[in-house]
ROBA-611217 format. One line per field, with one value per residue (C-alpha): x negated, y, z; residue number from 1. Coordinates in Angstrom, 3 decimals, padded with zeros to 6 digits. Each point is the difference from the previous one (the first is absolute). Example, Ala and Ser with C-alpha at 12.3 -4.5 7.8 and 13.67 -1.06 7.14 Angstrom:
BEGIN
u <- c(-012.300,-001.370)
v <- c(-004.500,003.440)
w <- c(007.800,-000.660)
k <- c(1,2)
This chain:
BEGIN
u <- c(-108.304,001.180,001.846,003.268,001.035,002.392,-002.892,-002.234,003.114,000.760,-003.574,-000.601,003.615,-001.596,-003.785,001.903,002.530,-002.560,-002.552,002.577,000.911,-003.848,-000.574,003.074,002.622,-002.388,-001.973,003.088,002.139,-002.555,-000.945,-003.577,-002.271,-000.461,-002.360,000.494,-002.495,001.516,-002.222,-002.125,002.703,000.281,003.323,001.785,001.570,003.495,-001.400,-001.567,003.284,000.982,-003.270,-000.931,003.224,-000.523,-003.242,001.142,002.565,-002.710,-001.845,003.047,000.500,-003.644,000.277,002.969,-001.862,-002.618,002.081,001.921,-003.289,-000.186,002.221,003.017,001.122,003.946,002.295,002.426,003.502,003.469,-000.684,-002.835,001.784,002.962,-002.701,-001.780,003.770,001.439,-003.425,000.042,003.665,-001.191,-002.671,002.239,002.806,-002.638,-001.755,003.864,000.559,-003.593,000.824,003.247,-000.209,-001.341,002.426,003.257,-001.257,-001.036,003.893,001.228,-001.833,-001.098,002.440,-001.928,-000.238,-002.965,-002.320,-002.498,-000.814,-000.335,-001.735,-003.432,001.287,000.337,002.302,001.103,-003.191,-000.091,003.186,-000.125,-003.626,000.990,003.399,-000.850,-003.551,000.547,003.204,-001.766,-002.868,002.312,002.627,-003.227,-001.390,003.605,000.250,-003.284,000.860,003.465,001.011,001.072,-002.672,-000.133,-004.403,001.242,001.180,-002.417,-002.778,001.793,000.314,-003.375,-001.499,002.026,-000.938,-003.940,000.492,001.548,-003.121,-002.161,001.352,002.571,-002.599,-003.140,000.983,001.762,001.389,001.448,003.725,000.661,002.616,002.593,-002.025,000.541,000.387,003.517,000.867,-001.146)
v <- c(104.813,-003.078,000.020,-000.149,-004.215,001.543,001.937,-003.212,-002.339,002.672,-000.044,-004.139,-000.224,002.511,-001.865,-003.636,001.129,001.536,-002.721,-002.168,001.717,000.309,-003.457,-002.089,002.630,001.458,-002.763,-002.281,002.561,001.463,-000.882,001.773,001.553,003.278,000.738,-002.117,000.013,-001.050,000.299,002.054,002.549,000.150,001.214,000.103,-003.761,-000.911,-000.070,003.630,001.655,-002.392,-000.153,003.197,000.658,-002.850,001.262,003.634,-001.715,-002.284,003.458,001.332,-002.459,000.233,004.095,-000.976,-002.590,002.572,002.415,-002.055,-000.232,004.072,001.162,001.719,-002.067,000.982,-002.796,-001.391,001.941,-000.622,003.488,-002.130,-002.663,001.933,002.157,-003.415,-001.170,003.237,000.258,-003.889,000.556,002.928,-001.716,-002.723,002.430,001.639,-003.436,-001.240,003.508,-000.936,-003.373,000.006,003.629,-001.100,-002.745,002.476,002.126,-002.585,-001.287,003.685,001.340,-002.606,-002.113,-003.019,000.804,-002.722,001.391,-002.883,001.719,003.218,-000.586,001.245,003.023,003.741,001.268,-003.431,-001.389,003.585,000.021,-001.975,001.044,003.570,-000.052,-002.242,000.993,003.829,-000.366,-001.893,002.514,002.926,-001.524,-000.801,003.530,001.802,-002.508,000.963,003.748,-000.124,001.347,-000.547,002.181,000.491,-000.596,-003.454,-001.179,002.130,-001.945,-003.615,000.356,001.343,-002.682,-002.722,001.554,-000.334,-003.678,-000.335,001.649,-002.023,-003.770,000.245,001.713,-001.749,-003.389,-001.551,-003.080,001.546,000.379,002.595,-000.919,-001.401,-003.236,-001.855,-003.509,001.421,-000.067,-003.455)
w <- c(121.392,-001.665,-003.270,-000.515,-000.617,-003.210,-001.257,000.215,-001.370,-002.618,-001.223,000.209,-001.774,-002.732,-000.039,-000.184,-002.960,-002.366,000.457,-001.059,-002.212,-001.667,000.305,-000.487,-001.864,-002.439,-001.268,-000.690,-001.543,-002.450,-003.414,-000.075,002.486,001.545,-003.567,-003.320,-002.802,-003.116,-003.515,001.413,001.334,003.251,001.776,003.560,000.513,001.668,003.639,-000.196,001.276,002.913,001.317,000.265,001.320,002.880,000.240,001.006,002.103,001.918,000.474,001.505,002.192,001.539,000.330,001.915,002.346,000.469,000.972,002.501,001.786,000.741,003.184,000.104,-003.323,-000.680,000.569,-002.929,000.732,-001.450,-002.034,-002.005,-000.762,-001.238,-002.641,-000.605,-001.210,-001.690,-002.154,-001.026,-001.017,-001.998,-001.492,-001.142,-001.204,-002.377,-000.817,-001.218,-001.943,-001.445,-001.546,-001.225,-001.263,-003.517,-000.154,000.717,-002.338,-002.933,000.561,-000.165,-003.077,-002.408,-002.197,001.182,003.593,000.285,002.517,-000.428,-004.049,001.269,003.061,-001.256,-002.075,001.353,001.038,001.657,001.923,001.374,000.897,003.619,000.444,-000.487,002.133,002.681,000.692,-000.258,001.494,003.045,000.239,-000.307,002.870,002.566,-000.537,000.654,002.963,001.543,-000.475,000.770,-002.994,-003.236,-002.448,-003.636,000.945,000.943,-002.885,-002.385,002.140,-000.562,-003.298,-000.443,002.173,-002.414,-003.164,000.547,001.594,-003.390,-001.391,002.223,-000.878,-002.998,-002.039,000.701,000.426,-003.241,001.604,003.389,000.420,002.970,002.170,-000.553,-000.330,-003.463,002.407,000.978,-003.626,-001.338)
k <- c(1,2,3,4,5,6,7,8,9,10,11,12,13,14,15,16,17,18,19,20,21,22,23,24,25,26,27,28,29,30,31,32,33,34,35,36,37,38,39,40,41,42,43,44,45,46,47,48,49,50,51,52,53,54,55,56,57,58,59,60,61,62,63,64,65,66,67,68,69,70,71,72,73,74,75,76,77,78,79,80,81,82,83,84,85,86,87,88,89,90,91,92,93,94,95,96,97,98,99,100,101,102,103,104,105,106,107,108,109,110,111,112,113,114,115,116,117,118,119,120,121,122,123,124,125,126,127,128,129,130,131,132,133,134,135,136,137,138,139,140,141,142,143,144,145,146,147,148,149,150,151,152,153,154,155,156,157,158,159,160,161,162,163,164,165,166,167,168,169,170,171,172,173,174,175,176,177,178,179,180,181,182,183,184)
C-alpha cells in the first residue's frame, strides 16, 4: 500500500527544517560548540541544547517517514490539527508564565524591582523555572488524564526541582530559563 503523500510531506517538511536548522541555524547563532574546553575544564557549549534538540527532531521526522511506509497508516484529521493547536497554545501560555514570572515578582516584592540583579539569586531564577515548567508538566499530565490531580502537580514540581538539581547545581555559569539574553 502506498503511503499517505501528508505522511511523506509531513516527514520531508520535518527532515528539511531540522537539517537546516543543524547546519545553517545552529552554527551562526552560537558562540561555542556542542563541547568547549576552556583551561583545562571542559563544559557543555552554546550549541549543545539546539542541536540535540534538532537532532531528536531530525529523528522524529525519519520514524515518521518510516512509518508512512507500513499499510493502513492513519490519515491527518481535523481532530489532530485541533490537539496539535490547543497543545502549542498551551505550551506557549506556560512558556509566557515562565519568563515573565521572575520579572512580576522582582517588581512586586523588592524595593528595586530590577529583575536583571536578581536574576541569578533564589528564590527569583526559580521562580519562572519553577511556575512555568511545573505548571506545564502538571497541565499536560491533567490533560492526558482528563483530570485535574493533586499527583500532577506533586510530579511537575518534582520533575522541576531535580532539573534544578540537574543544571542549576552543577553548572556555575547556566541561567535556567528565562534566558539572561531577554534581559540585556
Amino acid at each position: 500500500m502506498k503511503a499517505p503523500k501528508q505522511t511523506v510531506l509531513l516527514a520531508a517538511f520535518i527532515l528539511i527544517l531540522a537539517a537546516l536548522a543543524l547546519l545553517l541555524w545552529v552554527p551562526n547563532d552560537t558562540v561555542s560548540g556542542y563541547i568547549q574546553a576552556r583551561r583545562g575544564r571542559v563544559s557543555i557549549g552554546d550549541a549543545m541544547a539546539p542541536g540535540l534538540a534538532f537532532g531528536l527532531m531530525a529523528l522524529s521526522g525519519l520514524l515518521i517517514l518510516l512509518k508512512a511506509r507500513e499499510p493502513e497508516t492513519a490519515r491527518l484529521t481535523r481532530h489532530d490539527v485541533i490537539f496539535v493547536a490547543a497543545l502549542i497554545l498551551l505550551v506557549a501560555v506556560f512558556f509566557a508564565l515562565m519568563r515573565y514570572t521572575g520579572p512580576l515578582l522582582a517588581a512586586l516584592f523588592t524595593e528595586a524591582g530590577d529583575y536583571r540583579v536578581l536574576r541569578d539569586t533564589v528564590p527569583w531564577k526559580h521562580a519562572g523555572f519553577v511556575l512555568g515548567g511545573g505548571g506545564l508538566v502538571a497541565a499536560l499530565i491533567s490533560w492526558m488524564e482528563g483530570r485535574i490531580s493533586l499527583k500532577a502537580a506533586l510530579i511537575g514540581l518534582v520533575t522541576t526541582l531535580v532539573l534544578i538539581g540537574v543544571f542549576d547545581l552543577a553548572f556555575d555559569d547556566l541561567l535556567l530559563p528565562p534566558p539572561k539574553v531577554m534581559y540585556d
